[in-house]
C-alpha positions as CSV (number, residue, x, y, z in Angstrom):
1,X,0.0,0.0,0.0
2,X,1.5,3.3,-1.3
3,X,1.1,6.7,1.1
4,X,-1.9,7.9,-1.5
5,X,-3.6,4.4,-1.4
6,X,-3.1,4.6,3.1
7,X,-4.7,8.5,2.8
8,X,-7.4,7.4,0.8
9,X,-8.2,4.2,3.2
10,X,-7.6,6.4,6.2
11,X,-5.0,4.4,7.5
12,X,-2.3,7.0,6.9
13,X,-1.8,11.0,8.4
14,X,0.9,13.6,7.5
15,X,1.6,15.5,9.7
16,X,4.5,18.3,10.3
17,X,7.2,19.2,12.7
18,X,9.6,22.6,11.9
19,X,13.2,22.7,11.6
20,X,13.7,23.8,15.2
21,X,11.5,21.4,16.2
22,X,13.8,18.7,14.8
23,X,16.9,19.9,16.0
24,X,15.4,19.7,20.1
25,X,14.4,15.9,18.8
26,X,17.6,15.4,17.7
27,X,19.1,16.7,20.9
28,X,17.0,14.6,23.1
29,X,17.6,11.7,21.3
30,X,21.0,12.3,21.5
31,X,21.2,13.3,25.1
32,X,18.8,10.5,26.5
33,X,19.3,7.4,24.6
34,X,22.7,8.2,22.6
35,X,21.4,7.5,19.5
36,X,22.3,10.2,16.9
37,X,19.5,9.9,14.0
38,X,19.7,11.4,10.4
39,X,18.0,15.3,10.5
40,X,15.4,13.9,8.2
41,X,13.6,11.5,10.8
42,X,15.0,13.8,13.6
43,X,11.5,15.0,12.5
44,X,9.7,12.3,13.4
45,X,11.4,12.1,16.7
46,X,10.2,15.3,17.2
47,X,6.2,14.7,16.4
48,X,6.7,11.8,18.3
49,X,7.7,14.0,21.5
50,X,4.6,16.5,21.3
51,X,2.2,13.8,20.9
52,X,3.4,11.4,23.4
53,X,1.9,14.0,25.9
54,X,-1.2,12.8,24.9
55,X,-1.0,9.5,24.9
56,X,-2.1,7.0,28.2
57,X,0.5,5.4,30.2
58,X,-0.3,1.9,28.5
59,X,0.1,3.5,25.2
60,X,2.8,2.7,22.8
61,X,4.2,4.6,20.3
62,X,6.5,3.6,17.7
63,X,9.1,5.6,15.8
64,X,11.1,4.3,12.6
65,X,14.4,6.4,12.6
66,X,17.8,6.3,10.7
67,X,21.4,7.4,11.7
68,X,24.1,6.2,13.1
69,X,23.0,4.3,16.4
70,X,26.3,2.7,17.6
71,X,25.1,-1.0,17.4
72,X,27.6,-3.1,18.2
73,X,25.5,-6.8,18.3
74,X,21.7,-8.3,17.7
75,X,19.9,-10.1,20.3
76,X,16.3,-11.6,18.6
77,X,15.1,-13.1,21.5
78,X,11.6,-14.6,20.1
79,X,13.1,-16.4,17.1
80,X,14.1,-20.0,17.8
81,X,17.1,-21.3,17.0
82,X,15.8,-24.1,14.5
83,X,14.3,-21.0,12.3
84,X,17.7,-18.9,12.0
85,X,19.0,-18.4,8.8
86,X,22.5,-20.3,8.6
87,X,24.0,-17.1,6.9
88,X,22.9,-14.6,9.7
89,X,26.1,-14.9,11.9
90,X,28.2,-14.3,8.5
91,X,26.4,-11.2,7.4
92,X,25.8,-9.5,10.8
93,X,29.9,-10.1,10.5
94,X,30.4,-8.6,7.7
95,X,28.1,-5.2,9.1
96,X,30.4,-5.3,12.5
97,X,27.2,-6.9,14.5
98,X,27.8,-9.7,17.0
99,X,25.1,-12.4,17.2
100,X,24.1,-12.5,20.6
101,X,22.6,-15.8,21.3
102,X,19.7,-15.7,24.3
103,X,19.8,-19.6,26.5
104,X,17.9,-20.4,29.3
105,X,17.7,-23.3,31.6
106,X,16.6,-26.6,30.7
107,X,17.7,-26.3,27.4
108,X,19.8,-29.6,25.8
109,X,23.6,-30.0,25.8
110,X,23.7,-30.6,22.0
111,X,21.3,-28.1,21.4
112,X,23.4,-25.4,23.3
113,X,26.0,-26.6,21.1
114,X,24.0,-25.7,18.3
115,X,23.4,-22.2,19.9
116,X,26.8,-21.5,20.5
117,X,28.2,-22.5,17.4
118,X,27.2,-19.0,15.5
119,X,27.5,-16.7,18.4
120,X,29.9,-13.7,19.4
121,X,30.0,-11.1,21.2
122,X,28.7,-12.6,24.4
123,X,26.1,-14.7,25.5
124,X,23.2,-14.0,27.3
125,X,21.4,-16.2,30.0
126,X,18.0,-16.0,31.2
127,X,18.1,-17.1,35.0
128,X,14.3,-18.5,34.5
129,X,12.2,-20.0,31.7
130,X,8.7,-18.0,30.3
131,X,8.6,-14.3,30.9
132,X,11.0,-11.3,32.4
133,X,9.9,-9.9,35.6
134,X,11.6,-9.0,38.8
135,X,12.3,-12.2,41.5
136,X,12.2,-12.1,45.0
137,X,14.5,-14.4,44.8
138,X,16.9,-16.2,42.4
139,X,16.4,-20.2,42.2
140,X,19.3,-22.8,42.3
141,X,18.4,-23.7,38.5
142,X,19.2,-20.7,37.0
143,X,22.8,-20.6,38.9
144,X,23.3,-24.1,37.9
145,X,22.6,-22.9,34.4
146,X,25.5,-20.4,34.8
147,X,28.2,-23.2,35.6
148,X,27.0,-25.1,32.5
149,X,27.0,-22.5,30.2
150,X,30.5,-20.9,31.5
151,X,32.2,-24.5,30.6
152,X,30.3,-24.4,26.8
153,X,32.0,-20.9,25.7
154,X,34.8,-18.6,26.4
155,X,32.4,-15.9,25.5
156,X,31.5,-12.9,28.6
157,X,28.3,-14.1,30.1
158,X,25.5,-11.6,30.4
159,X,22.5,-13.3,33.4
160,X,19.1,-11.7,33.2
161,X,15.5,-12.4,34.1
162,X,14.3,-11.6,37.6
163,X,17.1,-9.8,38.9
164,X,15.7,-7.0,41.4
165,X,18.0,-6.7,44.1
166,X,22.3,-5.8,44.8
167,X,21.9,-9.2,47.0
168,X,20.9,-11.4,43.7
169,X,23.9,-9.4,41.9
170,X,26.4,-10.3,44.2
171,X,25.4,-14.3,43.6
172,X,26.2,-13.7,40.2
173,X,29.5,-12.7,41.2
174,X,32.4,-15.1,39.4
175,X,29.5,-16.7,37.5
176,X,28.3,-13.7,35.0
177,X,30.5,-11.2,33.6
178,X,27.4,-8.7,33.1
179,X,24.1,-8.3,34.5
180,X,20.9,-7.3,33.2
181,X,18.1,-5.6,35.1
182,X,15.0,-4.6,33.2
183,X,11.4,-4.7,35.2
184,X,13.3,-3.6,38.9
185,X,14.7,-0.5,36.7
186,X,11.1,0.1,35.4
187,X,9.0,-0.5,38.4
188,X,11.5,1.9,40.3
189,X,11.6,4.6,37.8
190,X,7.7,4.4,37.7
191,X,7.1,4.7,41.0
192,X,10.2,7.0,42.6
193,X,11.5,8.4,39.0
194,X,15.3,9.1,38.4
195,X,16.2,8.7,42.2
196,X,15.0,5.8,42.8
197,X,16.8,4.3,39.9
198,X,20.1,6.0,41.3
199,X,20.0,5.2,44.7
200,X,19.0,0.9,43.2
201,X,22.3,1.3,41.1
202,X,24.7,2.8,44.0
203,X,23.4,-0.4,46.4
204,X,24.5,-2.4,43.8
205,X,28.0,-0.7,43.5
206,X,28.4,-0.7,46.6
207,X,27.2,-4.9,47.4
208,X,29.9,-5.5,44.6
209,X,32.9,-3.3,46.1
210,X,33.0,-5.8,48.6
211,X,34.0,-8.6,46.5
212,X,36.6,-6.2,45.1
213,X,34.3,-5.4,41.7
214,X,35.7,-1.4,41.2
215,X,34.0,-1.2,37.4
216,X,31.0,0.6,36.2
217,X,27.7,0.4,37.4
Protein backbone atom coordinates (compact mmCIF):
# COMPACT_ATOMS: atom_id res chain seq x y z
CA UNK A 1 0.00 0.00 0.00
CA UNK A 2 1.51 3.34 -1.26
CA UNK A 3 1.12 6.73 1.08
CA UNK A 4 -1.90 7.88 -1.47
CA UNK A 5 -3.61 4.38 -1.43
CA UNK A 6 -3.13 4.58 3.08
CA UNK A 7 -4.70 8.50 2.80
CA UNK A 8 -7.44 7.39 0.82
CA UNK A 9 -8.24 4.21 3.20
CA UNK A 10 -7.57 6.37 6.20
CA UNK A 11 -4.96 4.40 7.49
CA UNK A 12 -2.25 7.02 6.95
CA UNK A 13 -1.81 10.99 8.41
CA UNK A 14 0.89 13.59 7.52
CA UNK A 15 1.63 15.51 9.70
CA UNK A 16 4.48 18.33 10.27
CA UNK A 17 7.15 19.16 12.69
CA UNK A 18 9.64 22.61 11.92
CA UNK A 19 13.25 22.67 11.59
CA UNK A 20 13.74 23.75 15.16
CA UNK A 21 11.49 21.36 16.25
CA UNK A 22 13.76 18.68 14.80
CA UNK A 23 16.85 19.91 16.03
CA UNK A 24 15.39 19.73 20.11
CA UNK A 25 14.37 15.89 18.78
CA UNK A 26 17.56 15.38 17.73
CA UNK A 27 19.14 16.67 20.87
CA UNK A 28 16.97 14.56 23.14
CA UNK A 29 17.60 11.65 21.30
CA UNK A 30 20.98 12.29 21.50
CA UNK A 31 21.23 13.28 25.06
CA UNK A 32 18.84 10.46 26.54
CA UNK A 33 19.27 7.39 24.63
CA UNK A 34 22.69 8.18 22.59
CA UNK A 35 21.40 7.53 19.45
CA UNK A 36 22.32 10.20 16.86
CA UNK A 37 19.47 9.92 13.99
CA UNK A 38 19.69 11.40 10.35
CA UNK A 39 17.95 15.35 10.55
CA UNK A 40 15.36 13.91 8.18
CA UNK A 41 13.64 11.53 10.75
CA UNK A 42 14.96 13.77 13.64
CA UNK A 43 11.47 15.04 12.52
CA UNK A 44 9.66 12.32 13.39
CA UNK A 45 11.44 12.11 16.71
CA UNK A 46 10.21 15.35 17.20
CA UNK A 47 6.24 14.71 16.35
CA UNK A 48 6.66 11.79 18.35
CA UNK A 49 7.71 14.04 21.51
CA UNK A 50 4.61 16.54 21.33
CA UNK A 51 2.22 13.79 20.93
CA UNK A 52 3.44 11.42 23.37
CA UNK A 53 1.90 14.04 25.91
CA UNK A 54 -1.24 12.84 24.86
CA UNK A 55 -1.04 9.46 24.93
CA UNK A 56 -2.11 7.04 28.15
CA UNK A 57 0.48 5.43 30.23
CA UNK A 58 -0.28 1.95 28.55
CA UNK A 59 0.08 3.47 25.17
CA UNK A 60 2.82 2.69 22.83
CA UNK A 61 4.19 4.65 20.29
CA UNK A 62 6.49 3.59 17.71
CA UNK A 63 9.10 5.59 15.76
CA UNK A 64 11.11 4.30 12.55
CA UNK A 65 14.42 6.42 12.56
CA UNK A 66 17.81 6.34 10.67
CA UNK A 67 21.45 7.36 11.72
CA UNK A 68 24.13 6.18 13.08
CA UNK A 69 23.02 4.30 16.41
CA UNK A 70 26.33 2.68 17.62
CA UNK A 71 25.06 -0.96 17.43
CA UNK A 72 27.61 -3.13 18.24
CA UNK A 73 25.53 -6.77 18.29
CA UNK A 74 21.74 -8.26 17.67
CA UNK A 75 19.85 -10.15 20.30
CA UNK A 76 16.31 -11.59 18.64
CA UNK A 77 15.05 -13.11 21.52
CA UNK A 78 11.61 -14.59 20.09
CA UNK A 79 13.07 -16.36 17.14
CA UNK A 80 14.06 -19.97 17.76
CA UNK A 81 17.07 -21.30 16.96
CA UNK A 82 15.79 -24.11 14.54
CA UNK A 83 14.28 -20.96 12.33
CA UNK A 84 17.66 -18.85 12.04
CA UNK A 85 18.98 -18.41 8.79
CA UNK A 86 22.54 -20.27 8.60
CA UNK A 87 23.99 -17.08 6.86
CA UNK A 88 22.88 -14.60 9.66
CA UNK A 89 26.10 -14.92 11.91
CA UNK A 90 28.22 -14.28 8.54
CA UNK A 91 26.45 -11.18 7.39
CA UNK A 92 25.85 -9.52 10.78
CA UNK A 93 29.90 -10.13 10.51
CA UNK A 94 30.35 -8.58 7.73
CA UNK A 95 28.10 -5.24 9.13
CA UNK A 96 30.43 -5.33 12.45
CA UNK A 97 27.17 -6.86 14.51
CA UNK A 98 27.81 -9.73 16.95
CA UNK A 99 25.11 -12.37 17.17
CA UNK A 100 24.14 -12.55 20.57
CA UNK A 101 22.58 -15.75 21.28
CA UNK A 102 19.69 -15.74 24.32
CA UNK A 103 19.82 -19.57 26.55
CA UNK A 104 17.93 -20.44 29.27
CA UNK A 105 17.70 -23.31 31.60
CA UNK A 106 16.58 -26.59 30.73
CA UNK A 107 17.68 -26.30 27.40
CA UNK A 108 19.83 -29.57 25.85
CA UNK A 109 23.57 -30.04 25.75
CA UNK A 110 23.75 -30.64 21.96
CA UNK A 111 21.30 -28.07 21.37
CA UNK A 112 23.44 -25.36 23.30
CA UNK A 113 26.04 -26.62 21.13
CA UNK A 114 24.03 -25.75 18.34
CA UNK A 115 23.45 -22.19 19.87
CA UNK A 116 26.79 -21.54 20.46
CA UNK A 117 28.19 -22.53 17.39
CA UNK A 118 27.24 -19.01 15.51
CA UNK A 119 27.49 -16.72 18.38
CA UNK A 120 29.94 -13.66 19.37
CA UNK A 121 29.96 -11.08 21.18
CA UNK A 122 28.72 -12.64 24.36
CA UNK A 123 26.15 -14.71 25.50
CA UNK A 124 23.22 -14.04 27.34
CA UNK A 125 21.43 -16.16 29.99
CA UNK A 126 18.00 -15.99 31.21
CA UNK A 127 18.07 -17.13 34.98
CA UNK A 128 14.35 -18.49 34.50
CA UNK A 129 12.16 -19.98 31.75
CA UNK A 130 8.69 -17.97 30.27
CA UNK A 131 8.58 -14.25 30.92
CA UNK A 132 10.95 -11.29 32.38
CA UNK A 133 9.89 -9.95 35.64
CA UNK A 134 11.61 -9.03 38.79
CA UNK A 135 12.33 -12.17 41.48
CA UNK A 136 12.21 -12.06 45.01
CA UNK A 137 14.52 -14.42 44.78
CA UNK A 138 16.86 -16.19 42.41
CA UNK A 139 16.44 -20.25 42.24
CA UNK A 140 19.27 -22.81 42.26
CA UNK A 141 18.43 -23.69 38.49
CA UNK A 142 19.24 -20.70 36.98
CA UNK A 143 22.78 -20.58 38.92
CA UNK A 144 23.26 -24.06 37.90
CA UNK A 145 22.62 -22.92 34.40
CA UNK A 146 25.47 -20.38 34.79
CA UNK A 147 28.19 -23.24 35.60
CA UNK A 148 27.05 -25.11 32.47
CA UNK A 149 27.03 -22.45 30.16
CA UNK A 150 30.45 -20.92 31.48
CA UNK A 151 32.15 -24.54 30.58
CA UNK A 152 30.28 -24.38 26.85
CA UNK A 153 31.98 -20.85 25.69
CA UNK A 154 34.80 -18.62 26.36
CA UNK A 155 32.38 -15.86 25.53
CA UNK A 156 31.54 -12.85 28.59
CA UNK A 157 28.33 -14.12 30.09
CA UNK A 158 25.54 -11.61 30.44
CA UNK A 159 22.48 -13.33 33.39
CA UNK A 160 19.08 -11.71 33.20
CA UNK A 161 15.55 -12.39 34.11
CA UNK A 162 14.31 -11.63 37.65
CA UNK A 163 17.06 -9.82 38.89
CA UNK A 164 15.66 -6.99 41.40
CA UNK A 165 18.05 -6.71 44.11
CA UNK A 166 22.33 -5.76 44.85
CA UNK A 167 21.93 -9.19 46.99
CA UNK A 168 20.90 -11.37 43.67
CA UNK A 169 23.86 -9.42 41.91
CA UNK A 170 26.39 -10.31 44.24
CA UNK A 171 25.36 -14.30 43.58
CA UNK A 172 26.24 -13.74 40.22
CA UNK A 173 29.53 -12.70 41.19
CA UNK A 174 32.38 -15.06 39.44
CA UNK A 175 29.45 -16.73 37.49
CA UNK A 176 28.29 -13.72 34.98
CA UNK A 177 30.47 -11.22 33.59
CA UNK A 178 27.41 -8.68 33.15
CA UNK A 179 24.12 -8.29 34.54
CA UNK A 180 20.93 -7.27 33.20
CA UNK A 181 18.10 -5.57 35.12
CA UNK A 182 15.02 -4.65 33.18
CA UNK A 183 11.43 -4.73 35.22
CA UNK A 184 13.26 -3.56 38.93
CA UNK A 185 14.67 -0.46 36.69
CA UNK A 186 11.14 0.13 35.42
CA UNK A 187 9.01 -0.48 38.38
CA UNK A 188 11.49 1.88 40.30
CA UNK A 189 11.62 4.63 37.83
CA UNK A 190 7.72 4.43 37.73
CA UNK A 191 7.13 4.69 41.01
CA UNK A 192 10.19 6.96 42.55
CA UNK A 193 11.52 8.37 38.95
CA UNK A 194 15.29 9.11 38.41
CA UNK A 195 16.20 8.73 42.15
CA UNK A 196 14.97 5.84 42.78
CA UNK A 197 16.77 4.34 39.91
CA UNK A 198 20.05 6.02 41.33
CA UNK A 199 19.99 5.18 44.71
CA UNK A 200 18.99 0.86 43.22
CA UNK A 201 22.29 1.31 41.10
CA UNK A 202 24.66 2.78 44.04
CA UNK A 203 23.37 -0.41 46.40
CA UNK A 204 24.55 -2.39 43.78
CA UNK A 205 28.01 -0.74 43.50
CA UNK A 206 28.42 -0.67 46.58
CA UNK A 207 27.23 -4.89 47.42
CA UNK A 208 29.90 -5.53 44.62
CA UNK A 209 32.89 -3.29 46.14
CA UNK A 210 32.97 -5.81 48.61
CA UNK A 211 33.97 -8.60 46.51
CA UNK A 212 36.57 -6.18 45.15
CA UNK A 213 34.34 -5.43 41.75
CA UNK A 214 35.72 -1.39 41.22
CA UNK A 215 33.96 -1.22 37.41
CA UNK A 216 31.03 0.61 36.24
CA UNK A 217 27.67 0.39 37.43
Amino acid sequence: MDSREGIERGRVEFVSAGDRDALDGYRTLCREEGIIPALESAHAVAYGIQAAASLGRKEIMVINISGRGGAAGIIIPDLPQDEIDEDLPAVLSEHGLAHVPVLSPGMRPDRIRTILEGASGFVYVTLKTGVTGALSEIGGRGLEFLDVVRKATPLPIAAGFGISSPEHIRLLEGKADAVVVGSRVIDLFNREGLDGVRAFLEGCRAELSQGGYDGNV
